[in-house]
N, C-alpha and C positions, 0 to 999 in steps of 0.2 A: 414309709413317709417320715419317720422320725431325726432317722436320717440322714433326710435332705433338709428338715429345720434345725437341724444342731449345725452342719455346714454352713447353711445361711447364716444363721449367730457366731459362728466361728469367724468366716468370713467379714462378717460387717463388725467385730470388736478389731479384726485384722486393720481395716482401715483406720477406723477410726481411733488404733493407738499408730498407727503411721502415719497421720494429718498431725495428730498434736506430738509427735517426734519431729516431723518436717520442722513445725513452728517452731519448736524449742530449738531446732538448730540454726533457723534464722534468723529469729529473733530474742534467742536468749543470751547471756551472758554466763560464760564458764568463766572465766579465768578476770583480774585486775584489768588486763589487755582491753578486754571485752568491753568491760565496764565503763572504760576511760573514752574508748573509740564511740561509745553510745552517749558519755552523758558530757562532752567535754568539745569545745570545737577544735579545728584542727590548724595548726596555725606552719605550715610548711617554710616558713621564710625563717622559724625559730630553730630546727633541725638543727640538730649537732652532726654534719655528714651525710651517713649513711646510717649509724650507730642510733643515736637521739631522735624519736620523733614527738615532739612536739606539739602540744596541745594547750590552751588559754581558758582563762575563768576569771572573771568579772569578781571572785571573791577573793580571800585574803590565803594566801597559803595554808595557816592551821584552819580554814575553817572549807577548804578545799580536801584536806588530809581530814578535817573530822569525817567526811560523807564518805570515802575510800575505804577508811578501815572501819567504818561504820557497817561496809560492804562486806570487804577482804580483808582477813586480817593480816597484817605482816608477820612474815616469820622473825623483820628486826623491824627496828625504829631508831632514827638517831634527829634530834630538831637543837639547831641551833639558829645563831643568828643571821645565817646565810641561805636558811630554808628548813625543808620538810622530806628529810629522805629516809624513803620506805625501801624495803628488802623484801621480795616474794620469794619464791623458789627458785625462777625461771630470770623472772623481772627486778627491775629497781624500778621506784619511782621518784623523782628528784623535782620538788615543787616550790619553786624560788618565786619571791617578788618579782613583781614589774610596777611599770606603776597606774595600771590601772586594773590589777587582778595581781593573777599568778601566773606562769608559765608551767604547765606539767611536761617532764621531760622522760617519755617512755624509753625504756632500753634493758637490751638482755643485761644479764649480772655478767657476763663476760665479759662483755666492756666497760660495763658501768663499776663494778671493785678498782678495775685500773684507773678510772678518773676520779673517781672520790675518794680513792684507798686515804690520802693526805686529810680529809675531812670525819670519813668512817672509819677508817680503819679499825682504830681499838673501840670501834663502838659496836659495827657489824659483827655478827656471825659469820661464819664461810658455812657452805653447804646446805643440804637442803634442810631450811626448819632449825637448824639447831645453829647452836652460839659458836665463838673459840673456846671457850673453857669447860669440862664437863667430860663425863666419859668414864669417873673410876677415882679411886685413891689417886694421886700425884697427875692426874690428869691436867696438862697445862700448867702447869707449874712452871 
């Protein structure tokens, strides 16, 4: 009979870490992506394309970026006077005025270094996590 109660407890911790896996996959946030699609509305008329999707907030750009990376951190950051653009792994995030918030402007780094290369460029890293400069003696140079 022992047995059959350590089955049953095997079985019922089975469930019950695959209800709270289920949750975390519906309703959790893995990635910046995630984060922005859950706390930020969605504003499709602003889409850059195909590339850019577009999202709005009722607050100021840096104070849009503080709750982000307060989140996620960037692997870059570059804030001028034209906005608030973040560098993830995968993603950039580009969080310009409007004038009655900000506009966040989601988009892979594949397209997004070629549109802000002129703005980022010598500010962004390339690659995952790391800068342009680094790596050794004369590295970058």
């Amino acid at each position: 009979m022992t047995y059959r109660r350590w089955f049953v407890v095997g079985v019922a911790f089975a469930v019950i870490g695959a209800l709270v896996a289920a949750f975390a996959i519906f309703y959790g946030n893995f990635s910046p992506r995630g984060y922005i699609e859950d706390r930020y509305t969605r504003s499709a008329n602003r889409d850059i394309g195909r590339d850019a999707v577009a999202y709005t907030s009722n607050r100021t750009p840096s104070q849009v970026a503080d709750d982000i990376t307060g989140a996620w951190k960037p692997a870059d950051q570059y804030v001028d006077g034209s906005g608030v653009y973040l560098r993830y792994d995968d993603d950039s995030l580009v969080i310009l005025p409007i004038a009655a918030g900000s506009v966040i402007l989601l988009e892979r780094m594949r397209t997004a270094y070629p549109r802000y290369h002129s703005t980022v460029g010598s500010h962004w890293g390339w690659g995952r996590g790391s800068t342009v400069r680094g790596g050794g003696p004369g590295a970058g140079k």
